[in-house]
Each structure stands twice: as C-alpha cells, then as structure tokens.
C-alpha positions in Angstrom: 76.2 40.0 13.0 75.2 43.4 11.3 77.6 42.6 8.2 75.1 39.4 7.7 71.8 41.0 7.1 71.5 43.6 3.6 69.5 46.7 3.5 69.1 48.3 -0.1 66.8 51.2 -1.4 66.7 49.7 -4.7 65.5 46.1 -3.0 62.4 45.8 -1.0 62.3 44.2 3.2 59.7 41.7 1.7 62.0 40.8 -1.7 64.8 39.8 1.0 62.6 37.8 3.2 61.0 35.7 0.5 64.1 34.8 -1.2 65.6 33.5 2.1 62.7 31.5 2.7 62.7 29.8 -0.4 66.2 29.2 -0.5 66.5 28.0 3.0 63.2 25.4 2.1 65.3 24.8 -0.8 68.8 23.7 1.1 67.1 22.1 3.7 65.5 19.5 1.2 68.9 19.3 0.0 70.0 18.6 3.6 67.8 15.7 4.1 68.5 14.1 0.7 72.2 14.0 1.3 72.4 13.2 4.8 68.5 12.0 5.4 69.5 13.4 8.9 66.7 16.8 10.1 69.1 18.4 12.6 71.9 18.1 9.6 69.2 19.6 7.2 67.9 22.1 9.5 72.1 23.5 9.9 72.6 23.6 6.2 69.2 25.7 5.6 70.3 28.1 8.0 73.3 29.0 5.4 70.3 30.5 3.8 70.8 33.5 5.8 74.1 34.8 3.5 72.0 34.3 0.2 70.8 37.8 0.1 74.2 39.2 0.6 75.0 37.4 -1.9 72.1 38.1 -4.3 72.3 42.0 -3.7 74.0 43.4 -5.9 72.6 41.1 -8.8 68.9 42.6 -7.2 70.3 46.2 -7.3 71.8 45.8 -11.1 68.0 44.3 -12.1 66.0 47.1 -10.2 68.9 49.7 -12.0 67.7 48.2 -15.6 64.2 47.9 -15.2 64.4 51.7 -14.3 66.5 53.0 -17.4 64.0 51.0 -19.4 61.0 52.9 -18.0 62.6 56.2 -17.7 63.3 55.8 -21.6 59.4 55.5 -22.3 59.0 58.5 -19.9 61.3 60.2 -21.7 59.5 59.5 -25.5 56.6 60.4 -23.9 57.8 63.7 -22.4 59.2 64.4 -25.5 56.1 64.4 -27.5 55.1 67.2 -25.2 57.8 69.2 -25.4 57.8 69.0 -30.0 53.8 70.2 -29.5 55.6 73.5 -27.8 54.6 73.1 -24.0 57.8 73.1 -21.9 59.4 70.6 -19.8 58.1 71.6 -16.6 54.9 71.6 -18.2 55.4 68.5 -20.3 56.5 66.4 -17.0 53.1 67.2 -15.2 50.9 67.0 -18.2 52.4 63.3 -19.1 52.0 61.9 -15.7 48.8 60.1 -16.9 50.1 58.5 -20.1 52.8 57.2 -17.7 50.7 56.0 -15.5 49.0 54.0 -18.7 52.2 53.1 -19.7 52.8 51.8 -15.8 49.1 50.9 -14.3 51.0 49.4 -11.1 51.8 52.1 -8.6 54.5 50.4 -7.0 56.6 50.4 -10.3 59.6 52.6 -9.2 59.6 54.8 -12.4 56.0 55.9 -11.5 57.1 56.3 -7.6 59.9 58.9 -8.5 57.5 61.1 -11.1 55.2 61.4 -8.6 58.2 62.6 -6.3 59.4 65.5 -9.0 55.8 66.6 -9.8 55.0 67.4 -6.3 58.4 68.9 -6.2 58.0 71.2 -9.0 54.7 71.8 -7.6 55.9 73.3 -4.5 58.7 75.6 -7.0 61.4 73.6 -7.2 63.6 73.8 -10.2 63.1 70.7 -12.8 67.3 70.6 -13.1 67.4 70.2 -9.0 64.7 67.7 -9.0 66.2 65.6 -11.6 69.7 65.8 -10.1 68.0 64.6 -7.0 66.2 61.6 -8.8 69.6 60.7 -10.0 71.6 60.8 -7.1 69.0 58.7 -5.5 68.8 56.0 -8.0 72.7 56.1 -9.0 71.7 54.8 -12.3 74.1 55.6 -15.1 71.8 57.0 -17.8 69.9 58.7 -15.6 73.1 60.6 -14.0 74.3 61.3 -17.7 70.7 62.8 -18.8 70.6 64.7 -16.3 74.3 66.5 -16.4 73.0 66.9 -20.2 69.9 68.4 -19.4 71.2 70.9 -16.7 74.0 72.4 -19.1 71.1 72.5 -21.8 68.8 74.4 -19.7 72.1 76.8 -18.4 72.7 77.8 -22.4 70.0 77.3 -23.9 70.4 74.3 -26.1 67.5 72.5 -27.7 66.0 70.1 -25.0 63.9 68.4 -27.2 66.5 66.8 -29.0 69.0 66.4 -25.7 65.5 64.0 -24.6 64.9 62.6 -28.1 69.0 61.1 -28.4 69.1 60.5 -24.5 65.9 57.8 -25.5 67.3 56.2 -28.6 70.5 55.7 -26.9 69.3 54.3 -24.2 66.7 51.7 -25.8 70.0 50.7 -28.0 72.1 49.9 -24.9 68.8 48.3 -23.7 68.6 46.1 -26.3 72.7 45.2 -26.3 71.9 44.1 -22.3 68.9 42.0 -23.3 70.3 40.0 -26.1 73.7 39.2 -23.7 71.4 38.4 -20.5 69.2 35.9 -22.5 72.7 34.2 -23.2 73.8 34.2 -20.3 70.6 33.1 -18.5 70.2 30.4 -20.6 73.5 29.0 -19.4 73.2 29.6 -15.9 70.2 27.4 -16.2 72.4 24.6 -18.3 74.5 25.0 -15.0 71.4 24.7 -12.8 70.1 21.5 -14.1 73.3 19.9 -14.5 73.7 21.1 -10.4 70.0 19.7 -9.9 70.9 16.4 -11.4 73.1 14.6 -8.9 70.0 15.8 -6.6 67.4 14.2 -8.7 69.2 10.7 -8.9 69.8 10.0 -5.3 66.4 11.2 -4.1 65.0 8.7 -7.4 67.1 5.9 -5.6 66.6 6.6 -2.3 62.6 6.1 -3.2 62.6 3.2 -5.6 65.8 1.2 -4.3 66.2 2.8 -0.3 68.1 -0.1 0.9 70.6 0.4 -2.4 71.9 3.6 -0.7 71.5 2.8 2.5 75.2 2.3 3.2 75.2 6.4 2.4 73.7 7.0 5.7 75.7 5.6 8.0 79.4 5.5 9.3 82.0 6.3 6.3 78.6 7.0 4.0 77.7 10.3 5.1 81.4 11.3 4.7 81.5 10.5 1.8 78.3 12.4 1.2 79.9 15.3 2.8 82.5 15.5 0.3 80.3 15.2 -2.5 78.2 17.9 -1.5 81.0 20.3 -0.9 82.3 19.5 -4.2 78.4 20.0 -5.9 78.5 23.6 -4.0 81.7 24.2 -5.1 81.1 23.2 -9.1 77.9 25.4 -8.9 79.8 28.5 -7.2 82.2 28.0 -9.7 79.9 27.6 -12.9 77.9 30.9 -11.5 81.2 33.2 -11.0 82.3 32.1 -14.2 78.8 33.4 -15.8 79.0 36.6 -13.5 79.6 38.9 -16.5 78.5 42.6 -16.7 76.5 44.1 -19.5 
C-alpha cells in the first residue's frame, strides 16, 4: 500500500490532495455516465488514488522550471550588485528585497531558499557551501552547474561577475527553447483532451434529451458493451498522452 501514495519535496501534501479530489469527482461523473450505476461510479473514482503517482514527476519537472526561471532573475539581480563592487556575500543579502519585489508571495520556492542561504551566511557559513547545499536540495540542473562554476571561480579567483552574468543569459535562452516546445505540446494535449471529452459529451447529451434512446446501454449486454468502450476511451487517451510525453 506504501508504493500507492507519493511524497515529494518539490510537491506540496495539499497539491496531492486537491488533484485526487478533482480527479476522482471527475471519474466518478464519468462512472455514472457510462454505466448510470453509483456503486460502479463510486469503484472507478477510487482509481483516482494512482493519479498522483502518476502526475509526479510531471509536478516535479514544473516546480524544477519554475525555479531555474526565478533563480535567473535572482541571479541578474545579484549581479547588478556585484558590477557596483559589493561582493557576493554582500550582494546576496543586500538583494533580498528586490527579490522579494520581484516575488511578493512568500511561499514562492525561489524566495523560500534565499531566505535559507542568508540566514546561513549569517551564522558564517561559506556562500560556496550554502549554494552546494541549495542545489543538492533542489536537484535542478542549472542550479547544480552554477554552482560547480561558482565554487571553482571562488577557489582561483576567476571573475564572478561574469560566471553570474553567462550563467543568466544561458539560462533565460534554454528558458525560452522549453516554453516555445511546452506551448506546442500543450496545445495538443488539449486537442487530445477534447477529442477524449467528446464521446463523454454525446452520451450524457442523449442520455438527457433522448433517455429511453440509450436505454438499452444500461442493461444486460449494454453495459458490456459500455465497458469495452470505456477501456478503449482510457486506453486512446493513455496512449495520445505517452505519445506527447516528450522532454524539453
């Protein structure tokens, strides 16, 4: 039973919770419509429980983004702090506000983990152990490279500034790459969606304006038949989304 229900640091209790309500709302209207049966609805919302192990890593990968798109304006703002002369240290405590402009909501992760390394380097940690420690906990990829950068930097004394100035420019490029593919790819998972939804929409249309039309569906051989058509609907829609699983 423990391999059913997800934990994540990246995805919040409440996130989980929400989305397995909806969805299991969601299937049990699907339930009724296909076999206009509750118990039969009330069993096939309960397969709501394996959505968020399914959804998981899609969460994780969203969170991941969101973060390497705030930690580049942290970065440009940092940045402007260190070309005036005031060093990193410095420049990561004395930007805190304009990233908190930047961020107003206090739960945004970015935000979460600054506060983390300021009260870190506040009590004398090291920037480079901090950093390595933010990185390790997020696991995102830019992150982990900026940092590895900025620790050899601060070991030989290479020029920061512009380690934090490229580290932003090529991360708002690979930004913008992942944004242009995911609006093409979210537009046809949505195709997919509606074309999913349909079948949906026209039975429940006949079921209210011509009920005694489909009420063959409902009884004896109907609801097999209504079985195997929504095994085949699931299966065209798990097939559509795996085949629009693609990673940017």
């Amino acid at each position: 039973m423990k391999k059913i229900f997800v934990k994540s640091p990246f995805v919040s209790k409440k996130k989980i919770v929400q989305a397995t309500v909806i969805v299991a709302i969601i299937l049990f209207g699907i339930g009724y419509v296909f076999f206009q049966h509750v118990i039969a609805a009330f069993i096939i919302s309960s397969a709501a429980i394996f959505y968020p192990k399914m959804k998981i890593k899609d969460w994780e990968d969203k969170y991941k983004f969101d973060l390497a798109l705030q930690f580049k304006q942290v970065l440009i703002v940092i940045n402007s702090y260190v070309s005036a002369g005031k060093s990193v240290e410095t420049a990561f405590q004395d930007s805190f506000k304009e990233i908190k402009m930047l961020f107003p909501d206090e739960n945004t992760p970015i935000v979460k983990e600054l506060q983390l390394i300021n009260r870190k380097l506040r009590n004398g940690q090291p920037l480079e152990i901090a950093l390595k420690d933010f990185s390790e906990k997020t696991k995102q990829e830019d992150i982990q490279d900026f940092t590895e950068v900025f620790n050899a930097c601060k070991r030989t004394g290479g020029n920061i500034s512009e380690v934090i100035r490229k580290t932003s420019q090529v991360i708002g490029e690979k930004v913008d790459i992942q944004q242009e593919i995911s609006v093409l790819i979210a537009q046809k998972k949505f195709e997919s969606q509606v074309l999913t939804a349909a079948p949906l929409a026209f039975i429940a249309f006949l079921k209210l304006s011509s009920p005694e039309y489909v009420a063959p569906l409902y009884v004896g051989g109907g609801r097999v038949i209504m079985f195997i058509s929504l095994v085949v609907l699931v299966g065209c829609y798990y097939m559509t989304q795996k085949m629009m699983n693609i990673k940017v």
